[in-house]
Structures are given as C-alpha cells and as structure tokens.
C-alpha positions in Angstrom: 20.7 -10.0 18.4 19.7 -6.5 19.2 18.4 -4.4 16.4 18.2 -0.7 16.2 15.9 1.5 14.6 16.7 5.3 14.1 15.2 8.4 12.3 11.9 7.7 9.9 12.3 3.6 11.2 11.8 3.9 14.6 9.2 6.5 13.8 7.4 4.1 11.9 8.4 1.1 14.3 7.5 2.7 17.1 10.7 1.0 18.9 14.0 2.5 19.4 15.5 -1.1 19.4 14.4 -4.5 20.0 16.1 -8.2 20.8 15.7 -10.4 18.1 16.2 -13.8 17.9 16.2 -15.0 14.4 17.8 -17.7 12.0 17.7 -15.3 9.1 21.3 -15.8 6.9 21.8 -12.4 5.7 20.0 -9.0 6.3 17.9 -9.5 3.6 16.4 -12.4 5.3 15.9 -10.2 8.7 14.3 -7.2 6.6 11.8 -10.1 5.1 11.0 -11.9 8.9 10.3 -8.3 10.2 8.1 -7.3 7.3 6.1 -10.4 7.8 5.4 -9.4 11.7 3.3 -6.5 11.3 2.2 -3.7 9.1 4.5 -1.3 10.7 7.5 -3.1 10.0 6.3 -3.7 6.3 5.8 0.1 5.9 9.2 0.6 7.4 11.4 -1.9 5.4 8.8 -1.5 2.2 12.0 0.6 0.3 15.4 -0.5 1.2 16.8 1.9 -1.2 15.7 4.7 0.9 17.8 2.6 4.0 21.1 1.9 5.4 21.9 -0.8 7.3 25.1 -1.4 10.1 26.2 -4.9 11.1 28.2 -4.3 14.5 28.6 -0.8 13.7 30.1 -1.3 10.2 27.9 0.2 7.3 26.8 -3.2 5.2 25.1 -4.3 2.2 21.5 -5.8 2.4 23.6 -9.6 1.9 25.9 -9.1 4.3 25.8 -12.5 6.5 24.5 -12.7 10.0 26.5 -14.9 11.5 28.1 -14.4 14.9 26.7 -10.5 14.8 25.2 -9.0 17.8 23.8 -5.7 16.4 22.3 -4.4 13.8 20.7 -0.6 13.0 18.8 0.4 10.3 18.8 4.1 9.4 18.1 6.4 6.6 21.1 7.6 4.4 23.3 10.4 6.1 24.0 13.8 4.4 26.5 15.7 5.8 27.4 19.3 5.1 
C-alpha cells in the first residue's frame, strides 16, 4: 500500500510517501511496524494524539482495518478558519 506523510510527518520522515508492504491488521499495527524501523519514524508516530490518519482518503480511527486499502496518509489535525 502507499503511505503518505504530510506537514510535521514528512518533516520528520524525511519522505513525502513511501510503498509499503505490510501484514499489519489495523493502523495501529502499521504505526507500530513503522516505529520499529527507525528512529525517525518512532519520533514521528511517538503521539498519535497529535495525528490524523486517512484510509483511501476517508478520515479513520487508529483501528480502522487494513484490509483491501491501497492508501493511507498520516497528517496533523486541520484548523480551518
């Protein structure tokens, strides 16, 4: 699956976006194999309240399965205005 990084993440990834192949369940289980690749991604994902995550461009929860999705983007929370 591709995974997006935007704002702060990528930032801190140093990676716009990257394929991923993974047999992580839900999103929680993603944020957990990328924080175990490097220190950059621990710093990134270290607090998911400070994130938002979409699953094929629909905002989700940190559980939300992974089954069958092709994307998904991690970003800081939006304020609008």
């Amino acid at each position: 699956m591709d995974v997006l990084y935007f704002a702060w993440v990528r930032e801190r990834i140093g990676l716009p976006k990257e394929r991923v192949e993974t047999e992580a369940a839900t999103v929680a289980d993603l944020v957990e194999e990328l924080r175990a690749r490097e220190e950059r991604y621990a710093m990134a994902f270290a607090d998911l309240s400070a994130l938002r995550v979409a699953v094929d461009q629909e905002l989700a929860d940190f559980d939300a399965p992974l089954a069958g999705v092709r994307e998904v983007a991690f970003f800081p929370p939006m304020t609008g205005g």
